[in-house]
ROTOR-36420 format. One record per residue (C-alpha): x, y, z. Coordinates in steps of 0.5 Angstrom, whole numbers, padded with zeros to 4 digits, always signed. Layout:
BEGIN
XYZ...
This chain:
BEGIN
-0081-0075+0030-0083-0072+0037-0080-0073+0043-0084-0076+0049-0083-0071+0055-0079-0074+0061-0084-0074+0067-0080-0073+0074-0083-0078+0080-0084-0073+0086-0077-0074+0088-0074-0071+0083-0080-0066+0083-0078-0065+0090-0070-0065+0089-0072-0059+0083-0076-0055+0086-0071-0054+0094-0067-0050+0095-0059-0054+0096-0057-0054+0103-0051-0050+0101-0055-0045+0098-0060-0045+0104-0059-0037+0108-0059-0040+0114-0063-0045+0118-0071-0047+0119-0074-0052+0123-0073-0059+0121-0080-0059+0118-0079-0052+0114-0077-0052+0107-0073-0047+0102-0075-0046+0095-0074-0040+0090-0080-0035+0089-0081-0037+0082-0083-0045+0085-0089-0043+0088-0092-0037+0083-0097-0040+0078-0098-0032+0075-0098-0033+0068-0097-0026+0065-0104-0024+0062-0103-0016+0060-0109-0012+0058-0109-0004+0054-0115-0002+0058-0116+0004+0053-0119-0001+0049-0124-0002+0053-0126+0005+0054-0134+0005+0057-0131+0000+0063-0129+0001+0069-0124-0003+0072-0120-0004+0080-0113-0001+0078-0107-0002+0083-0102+0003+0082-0095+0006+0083-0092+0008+0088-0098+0008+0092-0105+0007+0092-0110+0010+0098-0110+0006+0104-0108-0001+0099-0115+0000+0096-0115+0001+0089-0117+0006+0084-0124+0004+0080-0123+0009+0074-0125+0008+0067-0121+0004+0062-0120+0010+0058-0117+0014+0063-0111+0008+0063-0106+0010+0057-0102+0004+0058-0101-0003+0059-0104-0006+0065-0103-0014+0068-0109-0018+0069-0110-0020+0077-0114-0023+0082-0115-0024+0089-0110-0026+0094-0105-0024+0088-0099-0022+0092-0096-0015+0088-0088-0014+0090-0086-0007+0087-0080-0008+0083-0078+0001+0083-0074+0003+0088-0074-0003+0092-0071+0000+0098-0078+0003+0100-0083-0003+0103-0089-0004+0098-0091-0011+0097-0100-0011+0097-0104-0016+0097-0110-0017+0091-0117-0016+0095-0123-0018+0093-0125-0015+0088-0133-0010+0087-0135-0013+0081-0129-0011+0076-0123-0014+0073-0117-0013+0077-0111-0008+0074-0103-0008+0076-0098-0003+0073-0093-0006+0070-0088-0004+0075-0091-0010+0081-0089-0017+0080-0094-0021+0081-0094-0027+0085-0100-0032+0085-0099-0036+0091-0099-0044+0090-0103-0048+0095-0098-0049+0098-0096-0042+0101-0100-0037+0105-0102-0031+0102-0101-0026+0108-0095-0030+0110-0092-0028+0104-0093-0021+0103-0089-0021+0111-0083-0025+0108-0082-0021+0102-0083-0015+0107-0078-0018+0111-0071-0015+0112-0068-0021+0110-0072-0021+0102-0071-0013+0102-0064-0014+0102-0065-0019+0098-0068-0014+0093-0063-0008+0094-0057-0011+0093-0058-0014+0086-0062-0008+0082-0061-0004+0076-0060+0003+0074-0057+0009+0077-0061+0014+0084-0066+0012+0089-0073+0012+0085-0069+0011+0078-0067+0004+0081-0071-0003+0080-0070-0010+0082-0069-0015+0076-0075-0020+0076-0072-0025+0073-0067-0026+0079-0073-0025+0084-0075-0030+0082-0069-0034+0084-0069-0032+0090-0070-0037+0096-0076-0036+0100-0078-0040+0107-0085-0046+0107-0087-0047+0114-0092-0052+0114-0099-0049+0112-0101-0050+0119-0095-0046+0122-0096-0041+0115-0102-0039+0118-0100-0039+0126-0095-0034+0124-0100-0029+0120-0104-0030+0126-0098-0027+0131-0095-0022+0127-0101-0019+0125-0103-0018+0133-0096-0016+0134-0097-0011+0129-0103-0009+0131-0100-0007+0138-0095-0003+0134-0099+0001+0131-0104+0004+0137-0096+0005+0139-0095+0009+0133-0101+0013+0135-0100+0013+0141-0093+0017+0140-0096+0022+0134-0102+0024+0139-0096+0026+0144-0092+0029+0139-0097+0034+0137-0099+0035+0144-0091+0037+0146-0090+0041+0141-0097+0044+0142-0095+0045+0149-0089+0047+0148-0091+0053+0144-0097+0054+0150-0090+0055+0154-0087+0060+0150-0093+0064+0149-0094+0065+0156-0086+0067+0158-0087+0073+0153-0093+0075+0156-0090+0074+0163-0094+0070+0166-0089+0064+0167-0085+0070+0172-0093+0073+0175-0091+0069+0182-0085+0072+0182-0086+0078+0181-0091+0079+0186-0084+0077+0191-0080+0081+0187-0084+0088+0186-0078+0092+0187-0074+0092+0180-0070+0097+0175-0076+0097+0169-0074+0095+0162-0075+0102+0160-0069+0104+0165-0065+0098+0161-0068+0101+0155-0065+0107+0156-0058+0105+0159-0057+0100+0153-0058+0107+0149-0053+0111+0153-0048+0106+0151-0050+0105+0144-0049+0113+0143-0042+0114+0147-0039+0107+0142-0041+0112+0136-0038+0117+0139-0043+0121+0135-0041+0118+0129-0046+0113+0127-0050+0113+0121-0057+0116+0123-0064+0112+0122-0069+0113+0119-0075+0115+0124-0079+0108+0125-0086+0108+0126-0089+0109+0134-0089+0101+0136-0098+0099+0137-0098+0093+0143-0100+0087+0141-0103+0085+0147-0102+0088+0155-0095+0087+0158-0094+0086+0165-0092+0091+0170-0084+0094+0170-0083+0091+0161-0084+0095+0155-0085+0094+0147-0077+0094+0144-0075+0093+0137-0070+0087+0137-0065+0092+0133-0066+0096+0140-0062+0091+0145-0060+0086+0139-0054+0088+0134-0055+0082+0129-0049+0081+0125-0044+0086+0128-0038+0087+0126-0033+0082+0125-0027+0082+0132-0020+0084+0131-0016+0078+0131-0011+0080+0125-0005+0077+0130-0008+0071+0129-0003+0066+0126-0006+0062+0119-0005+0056+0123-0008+0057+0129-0014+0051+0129-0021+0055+0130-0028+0052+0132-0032+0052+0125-0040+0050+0125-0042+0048+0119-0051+0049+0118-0051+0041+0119-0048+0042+0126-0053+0045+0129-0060+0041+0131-0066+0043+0128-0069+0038+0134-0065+0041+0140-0063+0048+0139-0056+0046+0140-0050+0045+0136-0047+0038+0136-0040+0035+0133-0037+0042+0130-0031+0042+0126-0025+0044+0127-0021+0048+0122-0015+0053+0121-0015+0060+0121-0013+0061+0114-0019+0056+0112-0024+0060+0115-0021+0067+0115-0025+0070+0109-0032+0069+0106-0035+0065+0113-0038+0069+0118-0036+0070+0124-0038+0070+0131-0036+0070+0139-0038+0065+0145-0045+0067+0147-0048+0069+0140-0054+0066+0138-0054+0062+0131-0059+0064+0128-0061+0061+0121-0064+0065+0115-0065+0060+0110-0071+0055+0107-0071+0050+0109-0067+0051+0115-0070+0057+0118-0077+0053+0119-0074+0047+0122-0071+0051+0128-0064+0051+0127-0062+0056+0132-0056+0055+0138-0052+0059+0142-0045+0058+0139-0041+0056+0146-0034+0052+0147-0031+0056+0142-0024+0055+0141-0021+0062+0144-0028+0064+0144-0030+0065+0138-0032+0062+0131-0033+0061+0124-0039+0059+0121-0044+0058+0115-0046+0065+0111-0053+0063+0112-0053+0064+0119-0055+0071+0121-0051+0072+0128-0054+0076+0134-0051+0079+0140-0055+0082+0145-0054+0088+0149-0051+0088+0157-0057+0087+0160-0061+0082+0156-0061+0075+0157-0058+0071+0150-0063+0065+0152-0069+0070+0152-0068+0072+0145-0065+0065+0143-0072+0062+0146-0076+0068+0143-0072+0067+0135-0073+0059+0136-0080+0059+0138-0085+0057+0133-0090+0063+0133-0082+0067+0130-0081+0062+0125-0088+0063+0122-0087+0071+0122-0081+0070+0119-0082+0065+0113-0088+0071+0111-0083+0076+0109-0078+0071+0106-0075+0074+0100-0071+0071+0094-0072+0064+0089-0075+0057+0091-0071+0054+0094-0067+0059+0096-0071+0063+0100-0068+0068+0105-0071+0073+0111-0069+0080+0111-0064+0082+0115-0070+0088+0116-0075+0083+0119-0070+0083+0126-0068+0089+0127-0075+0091+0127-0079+0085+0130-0083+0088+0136-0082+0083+0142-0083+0084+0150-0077+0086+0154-0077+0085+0161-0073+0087+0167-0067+0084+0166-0067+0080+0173-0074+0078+0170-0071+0075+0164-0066+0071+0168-0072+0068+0172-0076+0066+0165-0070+0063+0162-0069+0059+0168-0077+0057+0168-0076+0055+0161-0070+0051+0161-0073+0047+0166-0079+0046+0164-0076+0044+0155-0070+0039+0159-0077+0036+0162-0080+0036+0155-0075+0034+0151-0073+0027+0156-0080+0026+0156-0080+0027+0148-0073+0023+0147-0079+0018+0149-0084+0019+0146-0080+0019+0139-0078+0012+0138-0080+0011+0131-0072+0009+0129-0074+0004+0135-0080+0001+0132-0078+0001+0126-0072-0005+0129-0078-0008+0133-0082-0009+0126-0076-0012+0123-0074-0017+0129-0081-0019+0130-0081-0021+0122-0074-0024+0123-0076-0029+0128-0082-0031+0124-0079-0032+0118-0073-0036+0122-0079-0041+0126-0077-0037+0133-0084-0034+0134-0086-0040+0139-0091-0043+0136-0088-0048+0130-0090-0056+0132-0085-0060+0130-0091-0066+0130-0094-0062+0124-0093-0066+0118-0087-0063+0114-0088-0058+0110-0086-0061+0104-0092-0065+0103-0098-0060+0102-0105-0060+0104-0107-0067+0100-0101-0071+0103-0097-0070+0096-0090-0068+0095-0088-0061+0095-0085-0061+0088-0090-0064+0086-0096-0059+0087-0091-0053+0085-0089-0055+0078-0085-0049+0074
């Protein structure tokens, strides 16, 4: 004897289908409802195995990611393995990696059957939630967190939310009127931060583009013609030249190791009056002997600059360490107040991770092996090299002569040393470097202006917040509730599970 079904009346149906007061996130305007997730999808699994099917094309939206949310049309016998069945105005929530936003929506389709990886849990709105209006509230930061904080697995592209407890999650109804306001609003703010969006990658690349214009025009003595034509009477840079050759010889007292015969340097390009071609070795020792410092107590705290201490961005060293002596003593490099930084190391040396290490306890200092250490000569300007080394037309050199496995790729010693570079007068050098700090703190405040993608990011989520909480100012609690839908029935009712 078959047991007859209990039917619910549409008060039960609506108790049944409502988030408990108790249970609600936080509050919603009175005519708002809470419910779960799984109370207004009527997906019913449809699966496929499109290499059955293999002379017909079909629409497929894959994972991670699919070009410009448009799916792929590809033929069923390049699909290898099972597939769900979708349609338009499906909403697809990605269930990999859950910390990365990927929630799409089913566009209409070209004439094909529509397929999704197994990977997206598919939401089929019922009438009485938005579409659009749901792939914002799962994108929302309130839904993310939801989903990052209940997921199985272990690392973060291993990791997946558990759809069977998605689907219990609460979500908020405005009513559909109030659904489709929001949309409207959202989608116009996030239009504006969009063209934001561009706006700031355009001068992103003009800074950076005008940054390396800058440089280039340093070492070409452009920056200084003005000043020289004020400043005529200058020793010359092959007058420094040879006075730094003159001490270099009287340090070795004859006794340094003799070079081999480097060949005549070829110009790159005509220099200003009063400078000459040099390479770096000539007035720039690049990892010099370590200082005496064997009366040093082992407990004597030192200044330590770890390579995540210094700024790719910036040049410039933030938050160093502090160690002591008998820590830092062997098996670190050493350098002194006034050295350039210099790393050597993929991907480190192509970010610019360059500084002058100054503030140093005692002034000197203890570092990571991957930085080669420059000390330039009496008469030359640490700033110049260290705007020279940093800039980007040296770190393209420099990545062409990297040596050693992927991943850990390293430039030579012997690429310094020997790198041709212009060396002006020593006054003329101070001037540039002068000019170009000027110039660079301009940069980077305009710069620290333009870089507001972490700030963007915080306005997407504020605006998202205020939607899903009715704050955006454009819900009308005249509006019939939200838990009678379109036709004057009960919410529960036109959502049964």
């Amino acid at each position: 004897m078959s047991v007859k079904k209990k039917t619910l009346t549409p008060e039960a149906m609506l108790r049944d289908a409502l988030v408990p007061e108790e249970e609600q996130p936080y509050q919603v305007p009175g005519n708002w409802a809470w419910t779960r997730l799984n109370t207004i999808n009527s997906n019913k699994a449809r699966n496929i195995i499109p290499n059955k099917h293999p002379e017909e094309l079909f629409e497929l939206y894959s994972v991670p990611s699919f070009s410009e949310e448009k799916p792929e049309v590809i033929l069923g016998a390049e699909i290898g393995s099972n597939k769900q069945l979708v349609s338009n105005n499906d909403v697809l929530l990605c269930k990999i990696n859950p910390r990365i936003n990927r929630v799409w929506i089913v566009g209409q389709n070209n004439g094909y059957r529509q397929l999704a990886s197994t990977e997206w849990i598919v939401i089929k709105p019922q009438e009485v939630m938005e579409p659009q209006f749901l792939l914002y509230c799962l994108r929302s930061r309130y839904f993310r967190n939801l989903l990052t904080s209940n997921v199985s697995g272990v690392g973060g592209s291993l990791t997946r939310s558990r759809p069977k407890e998605v689907e219990l999650y609460p979500v908020p109804i405005p009513p559909l009127t109030e659904q489709k306001r929001i949309v409207t609003r959202v989608e116009s703010l996030l239009d504006k931060i969009n063209q934001a969006k561009e706006l700031i990658a355009e001068a992103r690349e003009t800074f950076a583009d005008r940054r390396a214009a800058i440089l280039a025009k340093a070492f070409h003595g452009e920056l200084t013609k003005k000043w020289r034509e004020q400043n005529p009477d200058n020793e010359s840079a092959e007058t420094l030249l040879e006075r730094i050759k003159e001490e270099k010889a009287k340090l070795s007292n004859g006794k340094g190791r003799k070079q081999a015969e480097l060949p005549t340097i070829d110009p790159p390009y005509e220099l200003p009056k009063g400078w000459c071609w040099v390479r770096m070795g000539d007035i720039v020792d690049v990892n010099p002997p370590k200082i005496g410092i064997s009366d040093l107590s082992d407990e004597q705290i030192c200044t330590f600059i770890p390579m995540s201490s210094i700024s790719a961005e910036t040049g410039s060293i933030t938050a160093p360490e502090q160690r002591i002596f008998s820590k830092v003593k062997q098996g670190y490099t050493n350098f002194l107040k006034g050295d350039i930084l210099f790393a050597k190391i993929t991907p480190c040396m192509e970010n610019g991770k360059c500084a002058i290490a100054n503030e140093l306890i005692n002034d000197f200092g203890y570092g990571s092996t991957e930085f080669y250490v420059l000390r330039p000569k009496d008469g030359i300007n640490n700033r110049y090299i260290y705007h020279l080394v940093r800039s980007e037309k040296f770190r393209i050199d420099a990545k062409y002569v990297m040596t050693g496995a992927v991943g850990q790729q390293r430039v030579p010693k012997s690429f310094l040393e020997n790198y041709i570079i212009a060396l002006p007068p020593e006054l003329e050098q101070n001037e540039i470097v002068k000019i170009i700090d000027d110039i660079v703190e301009i940069e980077d405040k305009i710069n620290s202006i333009i870089k507001m993608e972490d700030t963007i990011e915080l306005f997407i989520n504020s605006v998202l917040t205020k939607a899903f909480r009715g704050q955006l100012g454009t819900n009308d609690l005249r509006e019939e509730s939200a838990l009678k839908n379109s036709k004057g029935n009960y919410f529960g009712a036109a959502c049964k599970r």
